[in-house]
C-alpha positions in Angstrom: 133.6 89.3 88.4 131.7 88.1 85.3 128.1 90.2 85.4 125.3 88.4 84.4 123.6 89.8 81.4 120.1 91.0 81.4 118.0 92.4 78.5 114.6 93.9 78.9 111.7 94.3 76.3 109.1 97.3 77.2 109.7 100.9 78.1 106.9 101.7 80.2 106.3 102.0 84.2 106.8 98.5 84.8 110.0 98.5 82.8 111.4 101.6 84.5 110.5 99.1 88.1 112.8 96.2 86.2 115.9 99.0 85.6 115.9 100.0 89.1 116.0 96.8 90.1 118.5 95.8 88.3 120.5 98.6 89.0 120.8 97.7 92.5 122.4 94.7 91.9 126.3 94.3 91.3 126.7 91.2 90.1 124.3 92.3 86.8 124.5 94.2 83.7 121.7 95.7 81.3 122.8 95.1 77.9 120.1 96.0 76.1 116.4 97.4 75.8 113.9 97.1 73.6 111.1 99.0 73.2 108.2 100.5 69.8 108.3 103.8 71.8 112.3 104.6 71.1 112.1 108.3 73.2 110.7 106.6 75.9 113.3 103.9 75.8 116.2 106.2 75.2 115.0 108.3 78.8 115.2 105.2 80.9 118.3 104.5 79.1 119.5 108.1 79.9 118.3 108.1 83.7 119.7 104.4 84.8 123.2 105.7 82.7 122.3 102.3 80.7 125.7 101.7 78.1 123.9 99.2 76.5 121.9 98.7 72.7 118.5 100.1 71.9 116.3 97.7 69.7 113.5 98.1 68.0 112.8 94.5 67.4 112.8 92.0 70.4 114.1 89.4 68.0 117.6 91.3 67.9 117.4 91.1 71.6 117.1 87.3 71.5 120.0 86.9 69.5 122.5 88.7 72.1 124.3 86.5 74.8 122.4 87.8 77.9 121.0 84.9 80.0 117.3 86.7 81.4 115.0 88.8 79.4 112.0 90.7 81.3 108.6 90.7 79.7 107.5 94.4 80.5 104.9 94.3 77.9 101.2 94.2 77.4 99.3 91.0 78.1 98.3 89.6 74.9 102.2 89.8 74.1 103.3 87.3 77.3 102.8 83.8 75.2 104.8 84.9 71.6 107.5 86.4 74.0 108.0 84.4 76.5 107.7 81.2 74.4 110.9 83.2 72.2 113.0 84.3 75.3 112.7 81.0 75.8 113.4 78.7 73.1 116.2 81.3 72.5 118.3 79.7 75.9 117.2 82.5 77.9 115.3 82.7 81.4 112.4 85.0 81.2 111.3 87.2 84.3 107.6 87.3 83.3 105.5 90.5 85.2 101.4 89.9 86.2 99.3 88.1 84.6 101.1 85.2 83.3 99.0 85.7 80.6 95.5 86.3 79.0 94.3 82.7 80.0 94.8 79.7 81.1 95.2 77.7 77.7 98.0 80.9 76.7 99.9 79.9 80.4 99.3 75.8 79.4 101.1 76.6 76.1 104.3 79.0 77.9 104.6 76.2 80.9 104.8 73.7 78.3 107.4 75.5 76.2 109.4 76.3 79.3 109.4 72.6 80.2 110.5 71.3 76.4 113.3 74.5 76.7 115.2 73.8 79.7 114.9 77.5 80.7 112.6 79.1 83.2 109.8 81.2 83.6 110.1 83.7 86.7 106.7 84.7 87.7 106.8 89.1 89.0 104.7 88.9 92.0 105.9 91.7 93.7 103.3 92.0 96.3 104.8 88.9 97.6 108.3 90.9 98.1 107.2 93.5 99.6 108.6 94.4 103.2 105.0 94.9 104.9 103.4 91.8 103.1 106.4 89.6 103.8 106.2 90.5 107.7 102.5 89.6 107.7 103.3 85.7 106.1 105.8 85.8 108.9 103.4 87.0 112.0 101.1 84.0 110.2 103.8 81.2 110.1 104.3 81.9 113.4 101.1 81.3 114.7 100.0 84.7 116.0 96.6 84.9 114.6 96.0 80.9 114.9 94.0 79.6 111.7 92.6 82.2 109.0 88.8 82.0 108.9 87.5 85.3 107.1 89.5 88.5 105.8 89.3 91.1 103.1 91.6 91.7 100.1 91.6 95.1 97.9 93.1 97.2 95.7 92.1 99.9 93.7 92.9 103.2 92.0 91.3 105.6 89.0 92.7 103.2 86.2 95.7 102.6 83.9 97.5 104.7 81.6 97.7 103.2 78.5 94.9 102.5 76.5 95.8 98.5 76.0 94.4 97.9 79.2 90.5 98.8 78.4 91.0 96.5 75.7 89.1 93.0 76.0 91.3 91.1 73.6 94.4 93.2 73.9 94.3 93.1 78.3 92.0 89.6 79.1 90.3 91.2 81.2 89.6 94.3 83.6 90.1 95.3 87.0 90.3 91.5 88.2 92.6 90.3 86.2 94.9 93.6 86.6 94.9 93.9 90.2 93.0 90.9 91.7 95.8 88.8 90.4 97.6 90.4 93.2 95.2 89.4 95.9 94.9 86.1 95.1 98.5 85.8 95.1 99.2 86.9 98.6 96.2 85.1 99.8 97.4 81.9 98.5 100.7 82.2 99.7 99.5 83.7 103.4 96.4 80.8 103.5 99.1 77.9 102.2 95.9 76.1 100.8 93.4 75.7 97.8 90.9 77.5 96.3 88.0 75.3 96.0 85.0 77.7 95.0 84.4 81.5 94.2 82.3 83.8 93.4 82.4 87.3 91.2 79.8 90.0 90.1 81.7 92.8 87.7 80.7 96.1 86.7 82.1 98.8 83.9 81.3 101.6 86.3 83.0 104.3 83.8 82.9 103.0 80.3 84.0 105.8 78.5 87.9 106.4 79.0 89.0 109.6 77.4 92.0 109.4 75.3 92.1 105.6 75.7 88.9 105.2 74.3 85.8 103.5 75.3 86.2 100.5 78.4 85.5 97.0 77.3 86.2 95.4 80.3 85.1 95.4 84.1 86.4 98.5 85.9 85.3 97.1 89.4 85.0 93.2 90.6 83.9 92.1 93.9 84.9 88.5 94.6 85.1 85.3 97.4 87.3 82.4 97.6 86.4 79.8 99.2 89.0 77.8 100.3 89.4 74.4 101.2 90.4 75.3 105.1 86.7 76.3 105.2 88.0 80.0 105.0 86.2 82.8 103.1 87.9 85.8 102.0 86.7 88.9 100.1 88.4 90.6 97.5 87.2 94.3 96.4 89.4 95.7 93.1 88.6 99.0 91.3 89.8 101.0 88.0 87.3 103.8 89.3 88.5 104.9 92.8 90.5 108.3 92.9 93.5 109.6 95.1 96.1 107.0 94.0 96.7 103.3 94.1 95.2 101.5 98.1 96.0 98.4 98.8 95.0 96.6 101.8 94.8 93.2 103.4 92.7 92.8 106.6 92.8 88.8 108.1 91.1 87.4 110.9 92.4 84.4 113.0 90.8 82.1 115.6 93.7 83.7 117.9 94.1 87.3 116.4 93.6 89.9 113.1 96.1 91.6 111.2 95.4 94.7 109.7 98.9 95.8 106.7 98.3 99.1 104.1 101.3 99.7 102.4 99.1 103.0 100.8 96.8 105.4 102.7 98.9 104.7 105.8 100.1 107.0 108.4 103.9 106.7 108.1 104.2 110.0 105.8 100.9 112.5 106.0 101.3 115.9 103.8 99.2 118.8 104.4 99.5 120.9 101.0 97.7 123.9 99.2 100.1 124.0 96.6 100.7 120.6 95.7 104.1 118.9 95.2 106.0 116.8 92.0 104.8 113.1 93.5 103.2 111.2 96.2 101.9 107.7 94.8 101.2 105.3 91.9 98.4 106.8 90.3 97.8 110.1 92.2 96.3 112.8 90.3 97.0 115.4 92.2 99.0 116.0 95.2 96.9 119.0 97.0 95.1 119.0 100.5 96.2 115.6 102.4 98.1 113.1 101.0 100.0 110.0 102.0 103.0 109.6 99.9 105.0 106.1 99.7 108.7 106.6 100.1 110.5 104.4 98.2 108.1 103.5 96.2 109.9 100.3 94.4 111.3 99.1 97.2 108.2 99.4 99.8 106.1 97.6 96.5 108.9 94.7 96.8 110.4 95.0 92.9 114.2 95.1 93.6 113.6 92.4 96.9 111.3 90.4 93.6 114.5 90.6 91.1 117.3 89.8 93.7 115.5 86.9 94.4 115.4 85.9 91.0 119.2 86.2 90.3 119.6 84.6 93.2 117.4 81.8 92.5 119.3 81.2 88.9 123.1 81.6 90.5 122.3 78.9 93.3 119.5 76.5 91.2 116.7 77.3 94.0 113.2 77.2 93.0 112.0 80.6 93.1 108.4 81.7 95.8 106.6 82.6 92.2 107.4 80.6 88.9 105.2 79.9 86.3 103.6 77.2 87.6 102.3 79.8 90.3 101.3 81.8 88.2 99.0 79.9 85.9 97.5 78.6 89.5 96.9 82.0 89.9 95.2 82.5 86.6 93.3 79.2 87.1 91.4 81.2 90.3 90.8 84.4 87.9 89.3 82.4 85.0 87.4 80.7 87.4 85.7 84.0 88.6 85.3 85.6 85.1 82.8 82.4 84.9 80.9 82.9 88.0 80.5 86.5 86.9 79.1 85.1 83.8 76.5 82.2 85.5 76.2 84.4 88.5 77.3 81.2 90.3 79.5 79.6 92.8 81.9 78.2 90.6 84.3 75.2 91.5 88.0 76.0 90.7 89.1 73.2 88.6 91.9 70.9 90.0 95.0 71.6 88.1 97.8 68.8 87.2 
């Protein structure tokens, strides 16, 4: 059987997600990573038993005959990347945001349009088992029409200093993990965004080792959408205890209530402590709620297999680019109303 070849450029946690993933699957092969931090590189290398080549310059990469890159990298890095992977003949698997801004996602949807290659947008949320069963309790009518709900994510912050960066990131605690929310919501609503609203805070501007926090560590947000539906969306770089996230949805014939973090499927009691619970946990003492199978319950191996799939049988994939710069559309949008302290309209996109 002829594998399909896979490269991936980054190192980091998300990378590691994008190994595993891969891993999982048969029909592919890693032939190559590329990464600035080369021990980091050489340990996900060591503990996925990858044979293939290291690279220090993602240009190398490009010039190897694997068919999908993964774009594992910071944000201001998604447009010159992706718009390479691309014009190079390769698909790229792009992970959240899309990019910085809308006019950066314009500029990669029109290069993947002039390239004859596509952009895979990482969503995971969206492939996760308990956020999948909830679209499917909605499409079958349990909870009648949405009318109000709640969105939220939060944890203590990221762990590289990028992130706290406002040219280097795009923005803060909205555009890191309210991306997610609107995602879901979108897909679980099936309708537009017409209007929003956001107030943003830097609750805890000064960031240690990483240096001082230019963006908003907390956003509080509604969309208004064009079913006459409000929902709220609450996302946080300053909450300890690891990473919550949470959807709560109410219907004109039911609610649903999903937690994929804080829940009650696992619950340690521990004085001591043990190696890992959760994203983001900083310590694992007293009670604590670990994730078991962490990848897999956050939907990144479902996410990739869909992607190979989509690229062996010419589907469309749930998330492409064009999702994701409808996504971004909803964020910049917000960052406005934040600015005008206004309801802002969410411009109609072509």
């Amino acid at each position: 059987m002829n594998k399909i070849k896979v490269g991936i450029i980054g190192s980091g946690f998300i990378a590691e997600h994008h190994c595993y993933a891969y891993s999982l699957l048969p029909n592919v092969e890693i032939i190559g990573i590329c990464s600035i931090n080369e021990d980091e590189a050489r340990v996900l290398m060591k503990k996925y038993n990858l044979l293939g080549k290291l690279y220090n310059n993602y240009e190398d990469l490009l010039k190897t005959d694997c068919e999908i890159i993964s774009v594992c990298v910071p944000n201001f890095l998604h447009q010159r990347i992706t718009n390479d992977i691309l014009n190079s003949g390769k698909h790229a698997f792009v992970e959240k945001p899309l990019a910085r801004n809308i006019s950066e996602a314009n500029e990669m949807l029109e290069t993947e349009k002039s390239s004859n290659r596509q952009i895979f947008y990482c969503e995971n949320n969206m492939y996760a088992p308990s956020f999948t069963k909830v679209k499917q309790v909605i499409e079958e009518g349990a909870i009648g029409q949405i009318y109000m709900g709640r969105g939220k994510e939060q944890h203590s912050g990221p762990h590289s200093a990028w992130f706290y960066k406002a040219n280097e990131s795009g923005g803060g605690a909205l555009l890191d993990l309210g991306i997610h929310d609107i995602a879901c919501l979108l897909w679980y609503l099936d309708c537009n965004v017409k209007e929003v609203f956001c107030q943003k805070k830097t609750i805890k501007p000064n960031r240690g080792d990483f240096g001082q926090c230019e963006v908003e560590d907390n956003a509080v947000g509604i969309l208004y959408f064009e079913n006459d539906a409000q929902i709220i969306i609450e996302e946080s770089w300053t909450a300890p205890g690891g990473y919550d996230m949470r959807f709560e949805l109410f219907g004109t014939e039911g609610q649903i209530k999903v937690a994929p973090t804080f829940s009650n499927l696992v619950s340690v009691y521990s004085e001591k402590g043990y190696e890992y619970a959760v994203e983001k946990a900083g310590s694992t003492q007293g009670w604590t709620f670990p994730v078991p199978s962490e990848a897999w319950s956050f939907g990144y191996p479902q996410e990739i297999a869909h992607f190979i799939s989509c690229i062996t049988k010419k589907k469309k994939p749930l998330t492409d680019g064009t999702f994701g710069r409808r996504v971004l559309n909803i964020v910049d949008a917000m960052y406005k109303s934040a600015t005008t302290k206004k309801v802002e309209e969410v411009e109609h996109l072509i």
